[in-house]
PDB file of N, CA, C, O and CB in Angstrom:
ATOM      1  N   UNK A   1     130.095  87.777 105.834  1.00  0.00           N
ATOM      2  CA  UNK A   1     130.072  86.969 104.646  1.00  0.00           C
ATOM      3  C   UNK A   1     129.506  87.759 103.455  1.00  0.00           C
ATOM      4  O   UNK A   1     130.087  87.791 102.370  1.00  0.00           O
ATOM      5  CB  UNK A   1     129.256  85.708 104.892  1.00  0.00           C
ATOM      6  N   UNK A   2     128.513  88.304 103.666  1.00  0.00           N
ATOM      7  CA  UNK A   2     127.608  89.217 102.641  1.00  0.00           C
ATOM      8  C   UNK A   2     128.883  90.575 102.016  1.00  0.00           C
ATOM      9  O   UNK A   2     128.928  91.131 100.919  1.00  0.00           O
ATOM     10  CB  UNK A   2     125.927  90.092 103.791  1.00  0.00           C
ATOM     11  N   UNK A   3     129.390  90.669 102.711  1.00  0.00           N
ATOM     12  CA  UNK A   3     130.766  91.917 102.351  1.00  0.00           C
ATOM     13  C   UNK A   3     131.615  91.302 101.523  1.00  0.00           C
ATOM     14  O   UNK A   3     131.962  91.507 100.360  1.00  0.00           O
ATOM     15  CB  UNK A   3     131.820  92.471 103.705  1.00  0.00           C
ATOM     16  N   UNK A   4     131.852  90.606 102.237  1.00  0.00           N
ATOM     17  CA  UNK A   4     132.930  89.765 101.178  1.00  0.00           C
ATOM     18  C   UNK A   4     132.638  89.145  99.999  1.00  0.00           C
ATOM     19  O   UNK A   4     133.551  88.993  99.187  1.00  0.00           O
ATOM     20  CB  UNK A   4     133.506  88.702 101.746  1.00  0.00           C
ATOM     21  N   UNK A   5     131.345  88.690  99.708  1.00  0.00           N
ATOM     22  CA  UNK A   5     130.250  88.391  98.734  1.00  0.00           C
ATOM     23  C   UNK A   5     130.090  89.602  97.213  1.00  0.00           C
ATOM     24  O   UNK A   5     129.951  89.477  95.996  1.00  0.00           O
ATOM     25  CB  UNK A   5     128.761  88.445  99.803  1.00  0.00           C
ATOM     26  N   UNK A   6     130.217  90.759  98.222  1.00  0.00           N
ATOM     27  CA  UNK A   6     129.849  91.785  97.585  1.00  0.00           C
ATOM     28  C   UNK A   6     131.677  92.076  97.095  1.00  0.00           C
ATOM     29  O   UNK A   6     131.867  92.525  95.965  1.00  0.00           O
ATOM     30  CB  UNK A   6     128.837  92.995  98.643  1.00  0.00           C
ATOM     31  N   UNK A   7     132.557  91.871  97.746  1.00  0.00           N
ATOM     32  CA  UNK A   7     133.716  92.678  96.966  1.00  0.00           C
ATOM     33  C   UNK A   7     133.776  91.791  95.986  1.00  0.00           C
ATOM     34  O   UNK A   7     133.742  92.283  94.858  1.00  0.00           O
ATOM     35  CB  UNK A   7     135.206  92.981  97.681  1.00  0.00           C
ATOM     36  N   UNK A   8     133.882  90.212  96.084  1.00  0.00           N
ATOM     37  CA  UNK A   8     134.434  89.114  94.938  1.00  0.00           C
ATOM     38  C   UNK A   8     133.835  89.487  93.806  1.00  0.00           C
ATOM     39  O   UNK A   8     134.410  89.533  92.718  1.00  0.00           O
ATOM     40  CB  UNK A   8     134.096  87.523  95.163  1.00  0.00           C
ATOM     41  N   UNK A   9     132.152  89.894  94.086  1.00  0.00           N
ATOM     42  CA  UNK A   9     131.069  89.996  92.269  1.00  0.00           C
ATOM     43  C   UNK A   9     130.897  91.327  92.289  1.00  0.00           C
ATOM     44  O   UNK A   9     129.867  91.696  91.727  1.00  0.00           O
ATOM     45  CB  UNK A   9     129.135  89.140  92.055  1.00  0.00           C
ATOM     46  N   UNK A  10     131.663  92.282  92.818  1.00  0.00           N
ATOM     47  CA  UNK A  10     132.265  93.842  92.113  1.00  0.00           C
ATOM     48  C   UNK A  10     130.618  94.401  92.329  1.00  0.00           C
ATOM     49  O   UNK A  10     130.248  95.194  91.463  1.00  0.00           O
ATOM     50  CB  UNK A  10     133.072  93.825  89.903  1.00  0.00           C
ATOM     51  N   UNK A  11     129.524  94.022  93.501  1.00  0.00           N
ATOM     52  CA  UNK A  11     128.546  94.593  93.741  1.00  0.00           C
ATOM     53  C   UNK A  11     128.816  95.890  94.572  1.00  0.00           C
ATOM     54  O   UNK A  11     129.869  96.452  94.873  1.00  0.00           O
ATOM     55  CB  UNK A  11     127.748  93.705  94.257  1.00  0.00           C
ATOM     56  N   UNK A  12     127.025  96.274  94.939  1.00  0.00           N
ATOM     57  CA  UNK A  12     127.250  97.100  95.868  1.00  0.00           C
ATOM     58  C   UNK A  12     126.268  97.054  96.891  1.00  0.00           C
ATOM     59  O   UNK A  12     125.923  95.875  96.977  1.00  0.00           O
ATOM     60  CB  UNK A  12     127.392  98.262  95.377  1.00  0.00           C
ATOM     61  N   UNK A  13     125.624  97.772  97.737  1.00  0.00           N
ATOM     62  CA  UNK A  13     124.587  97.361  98.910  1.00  0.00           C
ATOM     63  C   UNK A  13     123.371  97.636  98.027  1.00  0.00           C
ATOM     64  O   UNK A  13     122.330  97.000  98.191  1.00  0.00           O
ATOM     65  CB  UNK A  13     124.633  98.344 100.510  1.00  0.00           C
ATOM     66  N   UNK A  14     123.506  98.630  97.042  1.00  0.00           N
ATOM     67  CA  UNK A  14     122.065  99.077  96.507  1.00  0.00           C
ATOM     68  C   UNK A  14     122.066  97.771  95.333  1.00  0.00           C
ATOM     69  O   UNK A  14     120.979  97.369  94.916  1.00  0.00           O
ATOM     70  CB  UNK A  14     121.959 101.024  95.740  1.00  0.00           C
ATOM     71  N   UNK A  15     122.899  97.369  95.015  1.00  0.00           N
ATOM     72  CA  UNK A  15     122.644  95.500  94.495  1.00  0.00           C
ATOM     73  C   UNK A  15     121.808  94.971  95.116  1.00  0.00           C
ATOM     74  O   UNK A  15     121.704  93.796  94.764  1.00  0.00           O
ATOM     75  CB  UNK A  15     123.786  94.380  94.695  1.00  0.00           C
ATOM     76  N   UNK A  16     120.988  95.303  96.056  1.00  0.00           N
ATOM     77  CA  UNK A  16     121.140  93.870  97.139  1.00  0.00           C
ATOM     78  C   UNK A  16     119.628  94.570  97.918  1.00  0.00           C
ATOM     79  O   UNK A  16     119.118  94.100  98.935  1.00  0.00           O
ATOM     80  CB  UNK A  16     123.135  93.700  98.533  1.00  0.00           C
ATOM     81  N   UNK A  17     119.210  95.536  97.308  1.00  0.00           N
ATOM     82  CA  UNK A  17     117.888  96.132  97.852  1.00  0.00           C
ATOM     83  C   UNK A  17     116.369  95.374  97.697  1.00  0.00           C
ATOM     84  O   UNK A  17     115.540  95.195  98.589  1.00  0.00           O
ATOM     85  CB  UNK A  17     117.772  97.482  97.133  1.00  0.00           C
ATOM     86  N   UNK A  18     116.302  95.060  96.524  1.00  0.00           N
ATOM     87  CA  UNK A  18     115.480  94.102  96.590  1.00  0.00           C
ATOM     88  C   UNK A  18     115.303  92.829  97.204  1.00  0.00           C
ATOM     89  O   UNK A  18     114.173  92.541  97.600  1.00  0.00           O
ATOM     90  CB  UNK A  18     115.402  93.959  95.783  1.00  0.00           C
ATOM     91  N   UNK A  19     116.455  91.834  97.380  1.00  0.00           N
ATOM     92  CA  UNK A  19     116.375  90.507  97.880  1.00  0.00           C
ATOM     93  C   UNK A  19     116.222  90.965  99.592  1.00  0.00           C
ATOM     94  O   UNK A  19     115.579  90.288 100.395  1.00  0.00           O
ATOM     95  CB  UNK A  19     117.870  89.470  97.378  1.00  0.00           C
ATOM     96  N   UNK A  20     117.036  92.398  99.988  1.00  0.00           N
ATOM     97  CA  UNK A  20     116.375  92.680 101.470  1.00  0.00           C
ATOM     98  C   UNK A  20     115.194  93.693 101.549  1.00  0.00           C
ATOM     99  O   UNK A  20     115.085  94.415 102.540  1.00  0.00           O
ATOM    100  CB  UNK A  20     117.499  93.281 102.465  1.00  0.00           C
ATOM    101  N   UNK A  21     114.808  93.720 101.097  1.00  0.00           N
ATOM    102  CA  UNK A  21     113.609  94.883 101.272  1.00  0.00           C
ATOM    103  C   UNK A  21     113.788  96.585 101.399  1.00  0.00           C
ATOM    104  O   UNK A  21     113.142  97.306 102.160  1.00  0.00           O
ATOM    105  CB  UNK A  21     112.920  94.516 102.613  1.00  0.00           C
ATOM    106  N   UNK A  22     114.791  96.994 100.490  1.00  0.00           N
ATOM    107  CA  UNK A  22     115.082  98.403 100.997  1.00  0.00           C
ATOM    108  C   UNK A  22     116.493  99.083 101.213  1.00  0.00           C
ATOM    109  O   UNK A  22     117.375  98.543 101.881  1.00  0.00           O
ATOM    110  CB  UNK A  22     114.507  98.455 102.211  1.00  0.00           C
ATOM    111  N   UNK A  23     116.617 100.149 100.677  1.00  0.00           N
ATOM    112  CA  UNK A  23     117.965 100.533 101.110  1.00  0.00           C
ATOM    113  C   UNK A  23     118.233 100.916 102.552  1.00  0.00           C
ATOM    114  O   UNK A  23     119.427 100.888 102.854  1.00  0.00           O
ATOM    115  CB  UNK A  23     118.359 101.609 100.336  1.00  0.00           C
ATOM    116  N   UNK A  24     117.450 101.243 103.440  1.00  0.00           N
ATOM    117  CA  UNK A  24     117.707 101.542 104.533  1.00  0.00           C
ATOM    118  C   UNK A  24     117.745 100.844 105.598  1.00  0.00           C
ATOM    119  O   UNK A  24     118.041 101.215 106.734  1.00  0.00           O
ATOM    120  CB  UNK A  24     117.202 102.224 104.689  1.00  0.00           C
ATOM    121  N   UNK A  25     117.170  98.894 104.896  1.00  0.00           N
ATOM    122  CA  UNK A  25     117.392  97.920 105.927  1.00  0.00           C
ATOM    123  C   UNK A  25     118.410  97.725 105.323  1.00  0.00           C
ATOM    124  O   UNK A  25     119.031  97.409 106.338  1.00  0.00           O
ATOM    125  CB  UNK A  25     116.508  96.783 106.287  1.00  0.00           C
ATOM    126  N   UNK A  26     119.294  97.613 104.390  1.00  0.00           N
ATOM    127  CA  UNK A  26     120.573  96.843 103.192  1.00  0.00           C
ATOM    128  C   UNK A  26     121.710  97.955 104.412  1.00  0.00           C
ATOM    129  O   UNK A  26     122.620  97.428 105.051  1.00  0.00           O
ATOM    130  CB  UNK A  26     120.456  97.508 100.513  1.00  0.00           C
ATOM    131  N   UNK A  27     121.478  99.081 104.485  1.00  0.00           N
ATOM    132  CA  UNK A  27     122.413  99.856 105.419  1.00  0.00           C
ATOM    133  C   UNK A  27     122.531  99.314 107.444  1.00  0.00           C
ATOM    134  O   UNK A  27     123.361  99.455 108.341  1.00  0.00           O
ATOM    135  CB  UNK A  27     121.671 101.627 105.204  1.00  0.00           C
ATOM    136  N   UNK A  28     121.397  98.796 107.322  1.00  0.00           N
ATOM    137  CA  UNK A  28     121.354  98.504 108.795  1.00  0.00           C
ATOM    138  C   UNK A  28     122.187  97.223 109.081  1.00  0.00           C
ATOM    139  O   UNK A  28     123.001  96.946 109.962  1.00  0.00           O
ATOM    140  CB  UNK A  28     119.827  98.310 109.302  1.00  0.00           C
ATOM    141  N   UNK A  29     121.644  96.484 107.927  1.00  0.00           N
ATOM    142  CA  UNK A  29     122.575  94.967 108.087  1.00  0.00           C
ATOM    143  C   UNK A  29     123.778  95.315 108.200  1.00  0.00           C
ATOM    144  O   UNK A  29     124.407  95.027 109.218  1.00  0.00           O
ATOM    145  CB  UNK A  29     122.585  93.866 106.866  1.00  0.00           C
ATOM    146  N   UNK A  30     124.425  96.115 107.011  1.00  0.00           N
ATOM    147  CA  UNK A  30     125.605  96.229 107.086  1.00  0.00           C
ATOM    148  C   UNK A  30     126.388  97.163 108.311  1.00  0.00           C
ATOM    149  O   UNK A  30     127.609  97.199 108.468  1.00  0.00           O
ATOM    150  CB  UNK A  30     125.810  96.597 105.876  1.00  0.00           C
ATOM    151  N   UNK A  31     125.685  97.678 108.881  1.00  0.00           N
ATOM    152  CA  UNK A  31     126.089  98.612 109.702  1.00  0.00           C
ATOM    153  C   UNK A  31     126.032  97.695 111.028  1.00  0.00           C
ATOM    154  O   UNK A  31     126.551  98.165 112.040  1.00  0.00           O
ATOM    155  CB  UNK A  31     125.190  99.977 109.637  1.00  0.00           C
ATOM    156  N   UNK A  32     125.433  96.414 111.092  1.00  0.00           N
ATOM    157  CA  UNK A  32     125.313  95.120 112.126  1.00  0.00           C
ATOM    158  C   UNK A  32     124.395  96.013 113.436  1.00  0.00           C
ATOM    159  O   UNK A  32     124.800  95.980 114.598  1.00  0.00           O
ATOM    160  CB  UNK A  32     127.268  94.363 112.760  1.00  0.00           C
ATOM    161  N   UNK A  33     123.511  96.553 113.153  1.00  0.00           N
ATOM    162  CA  UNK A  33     122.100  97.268 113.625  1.00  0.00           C
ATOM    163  C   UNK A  33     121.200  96.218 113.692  1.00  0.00           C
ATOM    164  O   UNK A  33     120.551  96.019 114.719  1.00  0.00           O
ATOM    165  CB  UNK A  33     121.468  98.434 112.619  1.00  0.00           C
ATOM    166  N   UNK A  34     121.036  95.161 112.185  1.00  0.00           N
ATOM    167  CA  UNK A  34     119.976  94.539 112.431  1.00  0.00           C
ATOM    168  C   UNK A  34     120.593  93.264 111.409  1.00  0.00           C
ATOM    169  O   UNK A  34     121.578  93.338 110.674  1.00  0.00           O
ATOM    170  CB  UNK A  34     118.488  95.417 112.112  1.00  0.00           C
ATOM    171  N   UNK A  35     119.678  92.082 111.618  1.00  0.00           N
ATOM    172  CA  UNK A  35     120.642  90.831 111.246  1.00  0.00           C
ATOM    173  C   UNK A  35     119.743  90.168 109.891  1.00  0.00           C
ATOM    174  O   UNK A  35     118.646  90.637 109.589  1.00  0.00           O
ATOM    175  CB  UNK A  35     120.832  89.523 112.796  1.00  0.00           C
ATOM    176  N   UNK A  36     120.302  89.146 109.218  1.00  0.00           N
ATOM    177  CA  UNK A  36     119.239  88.771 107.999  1.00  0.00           C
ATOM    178  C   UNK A  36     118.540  88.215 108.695  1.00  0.00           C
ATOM    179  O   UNK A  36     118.714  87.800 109.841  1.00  0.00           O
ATOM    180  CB  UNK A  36     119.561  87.930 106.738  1.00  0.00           C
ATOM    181  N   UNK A  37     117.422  88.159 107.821  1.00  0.00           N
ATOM    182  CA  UNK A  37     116.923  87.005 108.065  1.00  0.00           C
ATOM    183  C   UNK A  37     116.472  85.852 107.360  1.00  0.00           C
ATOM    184  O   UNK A  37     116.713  85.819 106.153  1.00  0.00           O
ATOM    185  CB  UNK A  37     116.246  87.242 108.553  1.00  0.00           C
ATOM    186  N   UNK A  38     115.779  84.767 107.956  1.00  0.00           N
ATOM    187  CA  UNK A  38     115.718  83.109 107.025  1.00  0.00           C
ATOM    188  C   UNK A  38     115.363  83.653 105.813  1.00  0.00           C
ATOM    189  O   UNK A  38     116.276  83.503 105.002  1.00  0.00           O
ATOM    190  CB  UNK A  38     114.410  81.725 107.515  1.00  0.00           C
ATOM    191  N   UNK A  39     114.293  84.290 105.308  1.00  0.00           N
ATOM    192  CA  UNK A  39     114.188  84.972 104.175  1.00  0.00           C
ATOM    193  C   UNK A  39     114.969  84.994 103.260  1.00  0.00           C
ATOM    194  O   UNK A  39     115.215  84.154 102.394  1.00  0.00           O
ATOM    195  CB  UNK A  39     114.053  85.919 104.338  1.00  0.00           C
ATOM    196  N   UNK A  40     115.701  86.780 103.611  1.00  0.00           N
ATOM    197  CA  UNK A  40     116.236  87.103 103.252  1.00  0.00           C
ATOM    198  C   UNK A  40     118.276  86.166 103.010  1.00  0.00           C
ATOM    199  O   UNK A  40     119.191  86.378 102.215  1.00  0.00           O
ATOM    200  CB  UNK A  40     115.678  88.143 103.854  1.00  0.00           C
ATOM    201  N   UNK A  41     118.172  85.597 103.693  1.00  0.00           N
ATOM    202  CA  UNK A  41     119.143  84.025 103.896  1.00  0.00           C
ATOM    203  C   UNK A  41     118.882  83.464 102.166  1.00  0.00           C
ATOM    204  O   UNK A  41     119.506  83.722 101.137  1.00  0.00           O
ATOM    205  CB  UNK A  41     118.186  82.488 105.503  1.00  0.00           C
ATOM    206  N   UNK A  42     117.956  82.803 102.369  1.00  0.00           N
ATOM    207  CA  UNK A  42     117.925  82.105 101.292  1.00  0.00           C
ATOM    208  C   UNK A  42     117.413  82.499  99.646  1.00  0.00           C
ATOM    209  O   UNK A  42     117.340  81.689  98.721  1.00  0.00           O
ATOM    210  CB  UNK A  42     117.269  81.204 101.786  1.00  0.00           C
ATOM    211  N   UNK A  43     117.082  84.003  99.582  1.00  0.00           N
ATOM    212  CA  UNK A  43     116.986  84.817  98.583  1.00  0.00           C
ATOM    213  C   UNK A  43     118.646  85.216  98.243  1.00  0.00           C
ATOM    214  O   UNK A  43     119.184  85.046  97.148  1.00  0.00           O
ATOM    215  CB  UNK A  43     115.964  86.048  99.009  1.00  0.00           C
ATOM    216  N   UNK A  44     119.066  85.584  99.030  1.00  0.00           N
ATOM    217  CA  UNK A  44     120.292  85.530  98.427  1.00  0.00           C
ATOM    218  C   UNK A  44     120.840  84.482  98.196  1.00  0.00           C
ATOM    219  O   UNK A  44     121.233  84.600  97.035  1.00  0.00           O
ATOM    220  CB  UNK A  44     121.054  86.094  98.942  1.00  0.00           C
ATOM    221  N   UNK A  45     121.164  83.378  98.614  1.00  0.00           N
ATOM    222  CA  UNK A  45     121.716  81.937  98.729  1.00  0.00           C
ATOM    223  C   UNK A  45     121.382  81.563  96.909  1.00  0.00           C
ATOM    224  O   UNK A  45     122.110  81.018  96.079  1.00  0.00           O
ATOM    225  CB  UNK A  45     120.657  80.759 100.180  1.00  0.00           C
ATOM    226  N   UNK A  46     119.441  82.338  96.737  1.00  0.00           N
ATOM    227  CA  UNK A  46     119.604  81.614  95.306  1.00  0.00           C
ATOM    228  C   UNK A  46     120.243  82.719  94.292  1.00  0.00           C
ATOM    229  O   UNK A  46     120.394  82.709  93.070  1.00  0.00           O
ATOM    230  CB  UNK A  46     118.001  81.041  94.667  1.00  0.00           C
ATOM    231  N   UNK A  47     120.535  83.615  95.237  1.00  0.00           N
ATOM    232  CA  UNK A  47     120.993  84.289  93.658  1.00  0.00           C
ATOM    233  C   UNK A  47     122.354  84.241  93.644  1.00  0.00           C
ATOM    234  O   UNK A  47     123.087  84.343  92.660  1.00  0.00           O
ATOM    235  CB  UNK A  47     120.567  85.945  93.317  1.00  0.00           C
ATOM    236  N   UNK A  48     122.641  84.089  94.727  1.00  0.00           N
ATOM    237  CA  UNK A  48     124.377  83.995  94.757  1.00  0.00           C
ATOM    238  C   UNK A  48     124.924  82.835  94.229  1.00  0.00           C
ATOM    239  O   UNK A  48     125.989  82.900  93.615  1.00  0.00           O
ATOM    240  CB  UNK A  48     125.017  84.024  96.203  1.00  0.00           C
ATOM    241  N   UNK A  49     124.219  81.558  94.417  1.00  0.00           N
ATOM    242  CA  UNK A  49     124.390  80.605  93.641  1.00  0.00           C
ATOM    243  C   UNK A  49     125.356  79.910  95.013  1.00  0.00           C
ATOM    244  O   UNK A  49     126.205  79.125  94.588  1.00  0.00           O
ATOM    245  CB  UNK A  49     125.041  81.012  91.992  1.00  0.00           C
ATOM    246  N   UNK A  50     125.359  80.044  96.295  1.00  0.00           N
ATOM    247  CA  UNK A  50     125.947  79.565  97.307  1.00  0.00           C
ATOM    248  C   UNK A  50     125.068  78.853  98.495  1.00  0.00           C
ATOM    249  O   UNK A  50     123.887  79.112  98.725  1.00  0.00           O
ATOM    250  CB  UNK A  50     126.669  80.604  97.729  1.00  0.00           C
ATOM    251  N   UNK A  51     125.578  78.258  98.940  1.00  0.00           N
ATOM    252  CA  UNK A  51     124.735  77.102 100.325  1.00  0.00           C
ATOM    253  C   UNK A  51     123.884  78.459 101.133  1.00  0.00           C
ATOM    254  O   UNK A  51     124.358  79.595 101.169  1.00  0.00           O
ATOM    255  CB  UNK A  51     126.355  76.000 101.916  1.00  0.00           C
ATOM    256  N   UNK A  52     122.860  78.161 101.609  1.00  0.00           N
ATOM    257  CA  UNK A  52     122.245  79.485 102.793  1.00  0.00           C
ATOM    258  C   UNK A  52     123.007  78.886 104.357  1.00  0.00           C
ATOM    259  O   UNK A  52     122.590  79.351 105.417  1.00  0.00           O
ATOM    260  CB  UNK A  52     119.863  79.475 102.993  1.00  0.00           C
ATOM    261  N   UNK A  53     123.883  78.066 104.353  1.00  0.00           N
ATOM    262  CA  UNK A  53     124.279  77.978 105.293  1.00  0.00           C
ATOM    263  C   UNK A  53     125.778  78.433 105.505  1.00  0.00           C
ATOM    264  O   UNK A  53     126.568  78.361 106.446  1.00  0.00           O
ATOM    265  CB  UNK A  53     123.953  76.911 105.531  1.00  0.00           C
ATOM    266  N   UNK A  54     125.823  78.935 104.212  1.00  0.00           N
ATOM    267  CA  UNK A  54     127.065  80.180 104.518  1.00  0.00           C
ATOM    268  C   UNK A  54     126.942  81.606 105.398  1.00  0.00           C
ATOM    269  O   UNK A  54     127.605  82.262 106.202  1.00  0.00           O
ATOM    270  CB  UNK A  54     127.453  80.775 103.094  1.00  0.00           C
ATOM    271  N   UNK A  55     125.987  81.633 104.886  1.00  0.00           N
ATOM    272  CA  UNK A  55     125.518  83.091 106.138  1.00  0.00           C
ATOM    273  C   UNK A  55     124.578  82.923 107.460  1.00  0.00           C
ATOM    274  O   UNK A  55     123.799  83.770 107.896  1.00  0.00           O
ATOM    275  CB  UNK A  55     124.514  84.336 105.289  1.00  0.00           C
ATOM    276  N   UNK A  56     124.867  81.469 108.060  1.00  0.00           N
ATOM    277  CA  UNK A  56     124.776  80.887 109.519  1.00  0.00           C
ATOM    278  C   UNK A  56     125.961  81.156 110.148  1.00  0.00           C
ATOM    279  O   UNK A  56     126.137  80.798 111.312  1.00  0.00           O
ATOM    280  CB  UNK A  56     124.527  79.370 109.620  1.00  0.00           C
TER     281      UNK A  56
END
């Protein structure tokens, strides 16, 4: 969901370093190494302006 998130608003992973803590966890997620979490769920949810139960 977060990929597809990222192609629609022309982002990129280093977009997205702060709401996860880091570029080298932002690479792990995406690399499906390591998973969000509730946190990080609903930090994006507010910035994306989308339900946090999209990325359940």
């Amino acid at each position: 969901m977060l990929r597809l998130l990222i192609d629609q608003h022309s982002l990129t992973q280093s977009d997205f370093q702060q709401e996860i803590d880091g570029k080298s966890l932002v690479s792990q997620i995406f690399s499906g190494k390591r998973s969000l979490t509730l946190g990080h769920i609903r930090t994006l949810s507010k910035r994306l302006g989308i339900p946090a139960a999209m990325f359940v």
